[in-house]
matplotlib code that plots the C-alpha trace (Angstrom):
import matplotlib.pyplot as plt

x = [11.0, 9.3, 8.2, 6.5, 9.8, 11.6, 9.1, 9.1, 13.1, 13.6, 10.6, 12.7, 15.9, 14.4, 12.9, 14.4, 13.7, 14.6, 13.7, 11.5, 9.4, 10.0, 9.3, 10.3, 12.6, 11.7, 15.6, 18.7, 21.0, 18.5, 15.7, 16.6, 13.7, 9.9, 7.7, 3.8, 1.9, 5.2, 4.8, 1.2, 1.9, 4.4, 1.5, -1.2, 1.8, 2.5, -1.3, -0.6, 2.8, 3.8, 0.9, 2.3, 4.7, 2.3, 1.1, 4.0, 4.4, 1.2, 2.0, 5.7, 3.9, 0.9, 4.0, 4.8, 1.3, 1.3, -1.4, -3.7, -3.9, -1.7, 0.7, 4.2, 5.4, 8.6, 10.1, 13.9, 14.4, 18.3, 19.9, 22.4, 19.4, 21.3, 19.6, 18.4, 15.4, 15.4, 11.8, 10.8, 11.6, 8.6, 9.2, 9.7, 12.2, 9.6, 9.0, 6.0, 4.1, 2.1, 1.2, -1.7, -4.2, -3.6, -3.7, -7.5, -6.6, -4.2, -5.3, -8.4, -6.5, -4.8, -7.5, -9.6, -6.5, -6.3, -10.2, -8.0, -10.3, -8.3, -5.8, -8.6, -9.9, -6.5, -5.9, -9.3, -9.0, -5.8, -7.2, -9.9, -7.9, -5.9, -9.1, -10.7, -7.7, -7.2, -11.0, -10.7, -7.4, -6.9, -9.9, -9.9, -12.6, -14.6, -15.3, -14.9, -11.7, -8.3, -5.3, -1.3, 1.2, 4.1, 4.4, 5.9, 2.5, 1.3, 3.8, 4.9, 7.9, 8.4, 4.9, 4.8, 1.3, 2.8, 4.9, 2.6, 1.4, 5.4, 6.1, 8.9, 9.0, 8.8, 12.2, 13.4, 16.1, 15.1, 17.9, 16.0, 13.0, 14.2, 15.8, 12.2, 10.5, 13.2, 12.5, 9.0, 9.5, 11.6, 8.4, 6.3, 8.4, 8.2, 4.4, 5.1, 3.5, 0.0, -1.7, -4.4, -1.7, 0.8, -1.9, -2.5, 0.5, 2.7, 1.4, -2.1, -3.4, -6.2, -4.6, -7.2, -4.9, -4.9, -8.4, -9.4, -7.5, -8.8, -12.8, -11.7, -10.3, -12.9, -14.9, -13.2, -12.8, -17.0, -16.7, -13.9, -16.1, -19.2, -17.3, -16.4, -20.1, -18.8, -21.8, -20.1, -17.1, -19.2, -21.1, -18.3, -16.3, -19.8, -20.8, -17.4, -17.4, -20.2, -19.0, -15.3, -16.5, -19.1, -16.6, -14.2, -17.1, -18.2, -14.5, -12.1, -14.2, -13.9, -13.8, -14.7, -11.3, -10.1, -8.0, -6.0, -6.3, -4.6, -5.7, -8.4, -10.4, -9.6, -7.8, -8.1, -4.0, -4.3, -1.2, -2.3, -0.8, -2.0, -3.6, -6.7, -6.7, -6.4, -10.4, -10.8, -9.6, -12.4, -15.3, -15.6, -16.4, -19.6, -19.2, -19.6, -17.7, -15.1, -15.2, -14.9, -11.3, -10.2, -11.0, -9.4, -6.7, -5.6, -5.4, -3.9, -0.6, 0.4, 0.0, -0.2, -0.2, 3.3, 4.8, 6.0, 2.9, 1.0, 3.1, 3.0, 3.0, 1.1, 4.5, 2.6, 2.8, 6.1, 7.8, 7.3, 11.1, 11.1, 13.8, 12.6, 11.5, 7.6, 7.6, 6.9, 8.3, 6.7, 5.9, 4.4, 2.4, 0.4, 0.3, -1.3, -4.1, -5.0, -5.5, -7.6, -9.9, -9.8, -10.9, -13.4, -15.2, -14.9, -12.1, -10.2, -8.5, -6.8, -6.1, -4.3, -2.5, -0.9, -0.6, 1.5, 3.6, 4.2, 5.2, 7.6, 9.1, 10.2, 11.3, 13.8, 15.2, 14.0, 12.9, 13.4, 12.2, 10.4, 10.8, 11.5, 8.1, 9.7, 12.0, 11.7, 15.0, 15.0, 15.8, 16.9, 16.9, 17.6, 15.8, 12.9, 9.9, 7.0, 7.3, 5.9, 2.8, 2.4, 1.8, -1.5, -2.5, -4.0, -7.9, -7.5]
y = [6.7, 3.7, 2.7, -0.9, -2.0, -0.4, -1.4, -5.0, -4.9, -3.6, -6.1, -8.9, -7.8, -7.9, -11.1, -13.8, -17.5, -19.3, -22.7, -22.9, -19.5, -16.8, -13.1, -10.0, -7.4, -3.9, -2.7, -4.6, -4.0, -2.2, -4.5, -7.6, -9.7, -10.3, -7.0, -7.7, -5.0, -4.7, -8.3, -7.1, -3.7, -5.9, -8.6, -5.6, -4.5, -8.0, -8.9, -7.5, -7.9, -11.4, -13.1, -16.5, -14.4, -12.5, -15.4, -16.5, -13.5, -14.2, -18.0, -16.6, -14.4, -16.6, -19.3, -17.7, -17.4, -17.6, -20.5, -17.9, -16.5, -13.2, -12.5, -11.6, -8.1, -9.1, -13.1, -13.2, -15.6, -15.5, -15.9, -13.7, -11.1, -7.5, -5.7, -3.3, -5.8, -7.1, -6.7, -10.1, -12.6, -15.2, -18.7, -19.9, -17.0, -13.5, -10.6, -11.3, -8.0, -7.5, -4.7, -3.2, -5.7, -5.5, -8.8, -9.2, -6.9, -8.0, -11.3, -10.2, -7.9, -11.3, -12.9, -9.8, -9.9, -14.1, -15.6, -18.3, -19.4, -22.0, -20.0, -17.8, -21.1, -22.1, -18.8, -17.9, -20.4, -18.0, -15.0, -15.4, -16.4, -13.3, -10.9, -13.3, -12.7, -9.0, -8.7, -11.1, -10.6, -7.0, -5.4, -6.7, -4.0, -5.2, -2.1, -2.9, -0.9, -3.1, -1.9, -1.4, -2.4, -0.5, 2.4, -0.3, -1.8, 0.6, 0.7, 4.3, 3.5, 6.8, 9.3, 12.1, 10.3, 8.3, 10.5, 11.0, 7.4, 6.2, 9.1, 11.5, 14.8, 16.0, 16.6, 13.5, 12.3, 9.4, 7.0, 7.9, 7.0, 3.7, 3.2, 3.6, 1.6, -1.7, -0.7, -1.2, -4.4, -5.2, -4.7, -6.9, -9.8, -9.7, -10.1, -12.7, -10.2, -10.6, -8.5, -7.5, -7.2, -5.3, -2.7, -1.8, -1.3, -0.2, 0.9, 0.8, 3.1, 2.5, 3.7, 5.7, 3.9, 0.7, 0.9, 2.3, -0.8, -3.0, -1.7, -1.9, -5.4, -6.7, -5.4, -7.3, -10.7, -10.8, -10.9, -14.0, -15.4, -15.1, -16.1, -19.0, -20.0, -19.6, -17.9, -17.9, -15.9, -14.1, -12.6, -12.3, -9.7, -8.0, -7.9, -6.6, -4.1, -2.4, -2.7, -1.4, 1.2, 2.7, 2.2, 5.2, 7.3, 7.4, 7.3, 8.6, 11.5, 15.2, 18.4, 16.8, 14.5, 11.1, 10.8, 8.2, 7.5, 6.0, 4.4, 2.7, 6.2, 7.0, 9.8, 11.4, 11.8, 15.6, 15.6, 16.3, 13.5, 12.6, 9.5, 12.3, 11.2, 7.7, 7.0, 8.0, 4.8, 2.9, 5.3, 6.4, 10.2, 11.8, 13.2, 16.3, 15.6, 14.6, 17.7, 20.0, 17.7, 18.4, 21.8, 22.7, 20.2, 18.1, 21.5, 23.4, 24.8, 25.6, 22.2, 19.0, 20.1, 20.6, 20.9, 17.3, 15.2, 15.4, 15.6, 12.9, 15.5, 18.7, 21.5, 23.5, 20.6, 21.2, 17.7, 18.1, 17.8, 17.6, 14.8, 13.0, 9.7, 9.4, 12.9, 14.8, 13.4, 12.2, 8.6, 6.9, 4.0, 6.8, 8.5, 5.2, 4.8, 8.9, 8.6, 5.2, 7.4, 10.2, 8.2, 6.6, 9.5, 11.6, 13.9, 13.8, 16.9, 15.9, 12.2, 13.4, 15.8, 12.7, 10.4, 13.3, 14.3, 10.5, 10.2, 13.2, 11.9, 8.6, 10.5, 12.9, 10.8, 7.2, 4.5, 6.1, 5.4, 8.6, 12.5, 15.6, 17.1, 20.6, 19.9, 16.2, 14.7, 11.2, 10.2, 6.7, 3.3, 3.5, 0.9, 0.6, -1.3, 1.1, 3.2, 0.6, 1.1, 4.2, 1.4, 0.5, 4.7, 4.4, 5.5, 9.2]
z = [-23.7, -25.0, -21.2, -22.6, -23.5, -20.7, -17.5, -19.1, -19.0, -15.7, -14.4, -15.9, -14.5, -11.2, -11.6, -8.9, -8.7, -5.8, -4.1, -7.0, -6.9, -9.3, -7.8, -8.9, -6.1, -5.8, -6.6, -7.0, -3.5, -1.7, -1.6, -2.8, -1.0, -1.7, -0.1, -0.4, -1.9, -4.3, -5.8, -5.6, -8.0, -10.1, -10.4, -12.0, -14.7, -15.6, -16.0, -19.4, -20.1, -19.3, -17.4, -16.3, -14.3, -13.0, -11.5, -10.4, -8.7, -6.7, -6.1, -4.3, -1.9, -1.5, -0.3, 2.7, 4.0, 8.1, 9.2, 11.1, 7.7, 8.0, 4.7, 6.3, 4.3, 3.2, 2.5, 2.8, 0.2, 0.2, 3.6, 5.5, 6.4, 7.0, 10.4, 8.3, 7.7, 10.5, 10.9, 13.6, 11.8, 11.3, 11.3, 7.9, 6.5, 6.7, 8.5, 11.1, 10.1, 6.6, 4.5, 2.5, 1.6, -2.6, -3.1, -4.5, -6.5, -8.2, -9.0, -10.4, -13.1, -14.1, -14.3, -16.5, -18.3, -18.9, -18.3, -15.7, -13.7, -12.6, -11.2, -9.5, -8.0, -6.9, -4.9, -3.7, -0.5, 1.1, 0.0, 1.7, 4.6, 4.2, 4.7, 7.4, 8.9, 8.5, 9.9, 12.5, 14.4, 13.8, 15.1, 18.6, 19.8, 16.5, 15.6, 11.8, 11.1, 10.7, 13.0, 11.9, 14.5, 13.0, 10.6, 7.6, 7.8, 5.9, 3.5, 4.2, 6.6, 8.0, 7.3, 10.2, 10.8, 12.6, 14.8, 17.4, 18.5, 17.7, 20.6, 17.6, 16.9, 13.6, 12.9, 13.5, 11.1, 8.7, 10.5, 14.1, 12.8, 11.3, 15.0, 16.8, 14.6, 15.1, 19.0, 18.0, 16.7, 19.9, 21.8, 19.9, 20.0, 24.1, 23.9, 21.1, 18.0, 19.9, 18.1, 21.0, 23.4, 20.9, 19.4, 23.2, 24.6, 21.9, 18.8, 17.5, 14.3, 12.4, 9.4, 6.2, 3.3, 4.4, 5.9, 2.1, 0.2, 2.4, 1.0, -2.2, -2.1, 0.0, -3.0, -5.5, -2.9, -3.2, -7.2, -7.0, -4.8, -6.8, -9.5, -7.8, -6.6, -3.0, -1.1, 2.7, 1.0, -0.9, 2.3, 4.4, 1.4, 0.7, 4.1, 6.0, 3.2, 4.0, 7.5, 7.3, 5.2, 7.6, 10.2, 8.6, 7.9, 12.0, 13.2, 10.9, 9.1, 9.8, 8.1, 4.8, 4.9, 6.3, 9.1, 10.4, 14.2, 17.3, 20.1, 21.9, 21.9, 18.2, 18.8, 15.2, 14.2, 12.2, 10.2, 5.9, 3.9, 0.9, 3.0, 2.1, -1.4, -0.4, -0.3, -3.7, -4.8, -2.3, -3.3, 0.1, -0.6, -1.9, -5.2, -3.3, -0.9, -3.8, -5.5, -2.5, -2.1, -5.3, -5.3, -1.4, -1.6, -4.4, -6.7, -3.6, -4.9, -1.5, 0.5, -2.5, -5.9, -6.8, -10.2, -10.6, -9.2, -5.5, -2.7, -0.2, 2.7, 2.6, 2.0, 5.3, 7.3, 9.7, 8.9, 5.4, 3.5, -0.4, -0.3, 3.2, 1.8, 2.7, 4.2, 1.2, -1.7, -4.6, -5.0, -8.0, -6.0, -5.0, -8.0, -8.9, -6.4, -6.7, -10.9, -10.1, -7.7, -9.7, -12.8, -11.2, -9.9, -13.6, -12.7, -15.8, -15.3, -12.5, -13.5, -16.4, -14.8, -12.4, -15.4, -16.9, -14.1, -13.8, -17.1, -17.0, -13.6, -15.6, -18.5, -16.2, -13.8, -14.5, -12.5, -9.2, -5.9, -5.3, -6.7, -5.1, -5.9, -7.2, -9.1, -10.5, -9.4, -8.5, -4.9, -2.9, -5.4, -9.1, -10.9, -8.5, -10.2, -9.0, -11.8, -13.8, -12.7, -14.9, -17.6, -15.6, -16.0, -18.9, -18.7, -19.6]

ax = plt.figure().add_subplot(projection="3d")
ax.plot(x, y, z, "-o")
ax.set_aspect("equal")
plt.show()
């Protein structure tokens, strides 16, 4: 498989432009709009592939930006929306939720990748409305950790964490699940997606990934910022770092893991995911603290280590299914984040291990949505972009 040639391909047979804005769709049919952190993962791979679309990529999301600040997860660029996405339709063609905070990111691997400072200066001033956002509207109780109000916020649609504050059990079928979250979306649009209000009554998780991302890219805002000689941005990414990242040590750490939690009272939501791995990628673990993970639960045969990759559910827990879309398959976006982590902290064991069982996964069954951890098969869209990120998996 010579994946260079073939991610590039696929990247540009996904490409769209429309009204003027080039992006690139996750899968032909099946998602044929604009998602945020998937512009955001397609952004990183064409850093080094094709950078001026790259930056398109970010200039199309970036479009769409809400005037408190708030990035809307998905931007129906073509009209006729099926209900399928239907997911409270903001005011200028998006959803009126968002998704993990990639963003900063991604526009600092273009901009390692290119030296543009002009683009960096041209995208600072709504990325920095993005996080003031993120930090100022979604931690009502300003306790410094950022709230989800609905499951798809987090990017993992359907994760048994969830179950509990959504009110399923955990054998709920997949098409259920996709039922309770529209009813979710219902509810917010009666309180007008007040965020307070919504998190309180309906659904309110303080969620490790996305908490985790969000440390990360408030990392990389404060070097754009610097960059930029802008010292209020500067402290604010620095500062809130610091903060958010405290914040999920005293709430959501116990038993040597993260946890995501629910509620006014953090109630600490005990279903293993690989949302464990997740802090990795933000440095939020001791190295001892690190190695103990590894060592108990990353290498774990019987709960995430399978032979093709990590499972995205922990094969003990009793919703885990092989084949049930983010309750247990593999997927390679977090593939991606773990092998950042993992590289980070010096386990190069283990980071090779998930650049290889990525690899393999591609070579089998192609660009696939996600993998049934056992046996490799590829499950839900054909053609779907993440997979490209295994060009991005390249430190061991």
């Amino acid at each position: 498989m010579d994946l260079p040639k073939e991610a590039l391909a696929l990247l540009r047979k996904n490409r769209r432009v429309t009204g003027g804005y080039q992006y690139t769709v996750p899968a032909q049919g099946k998602y044929p709009y604009q998602w945020l952190w998937d512009s955001c993962f397609h952004a990183i791979v064409l850093s080094s592939l094709e950078p001026d679309a790259a930056k398109a990529e970010i200039r199309s999301l970036l479009s769409r930006q809400f005037p408190d600040g708030m990035v809307p997860h998905i931007i129906f660029w073509e009209k006729g929306f099926p209900h399928l996405y239907d997911w409270g339709w903001g005011t200028n063609g998006t959803s009126s939720i968002t998704q993990p905070p990639m963003l900063a990111y991604a526009v600092w691997e273009i901009h390692k990748r290119t030296g543009d400072k002009a683009f960096l200066e041209e995208v600072y001033p709504k990325l920095l409305a993005f996080y003031q956002y993120l930090i100022g509207k979604r931690d009502p109780q300003d306790h410094h950790l950022v709230g989800i109000i609905n499951p798809d916020e987090s990017g993992e649609d359907n994760s048994p964490r969830f179950d509990t504050p959504l009110g399923v059990k955990s054998d709920i079928t997949f098409l259920w699940h996709l039922y309770r979250r529209h009813k979710l979306v219902m509810e917010n649009r009666v309180c007008n997606f007040d965020v307070e209000m919504c998190m309180s009554k309906n659904f309110w998780v303080k969620d490790v990934p996305f908490n985790a991302i969000l440390v990360k890219n408030l990392e990389i805002l404060g070097h754009i910022a610097s960059l930029l000689a802008h010292n209020e941005g500067t402290h604010f990414a620095t500062e809130h770092k610091k903060l958010v990242a405290a914040a999920m040590r005293e709430r959501l750490f116990e038993n040597g893991v993260y946890w995501s939690a629910s509620d006014h009272v953090y109630r600490l939501l005990k279903v293993p995911t690989w949302a464990h791995f997740a802090p990795l990628f933000a440095d939020l673990y001791t190295k001892e603290e690190a190695e103990a993970l590894i060592k108990e639960h990353f290498n774990n045969t019987e709960t995430f280590k399978a032979p093709f990759g990590i499972r995205t559910v922990s094969k003990k827990e009793p919703s885990y299914q092989r084949d049930g879309f983010w309750r247990g398959p593999v997927w390679i976006a977090p593939h991606w984040f773990m092998y950042k982590g993992l590289v980070a902290y010096g386990f190069k064991n283990e980071a090779a291990f998930l650049k290889e069982s990525t690899l393999s996964l591609l070579e089998r069954s192609g660009f696939r949505e996600y993998f049934d951890p056992e046996t490799g098969a590829g499950y839900g869209a054909k053609d779907f972009t993440w997979g490209t990120l295994a060009l991005d998996m390249t430190e061991v």
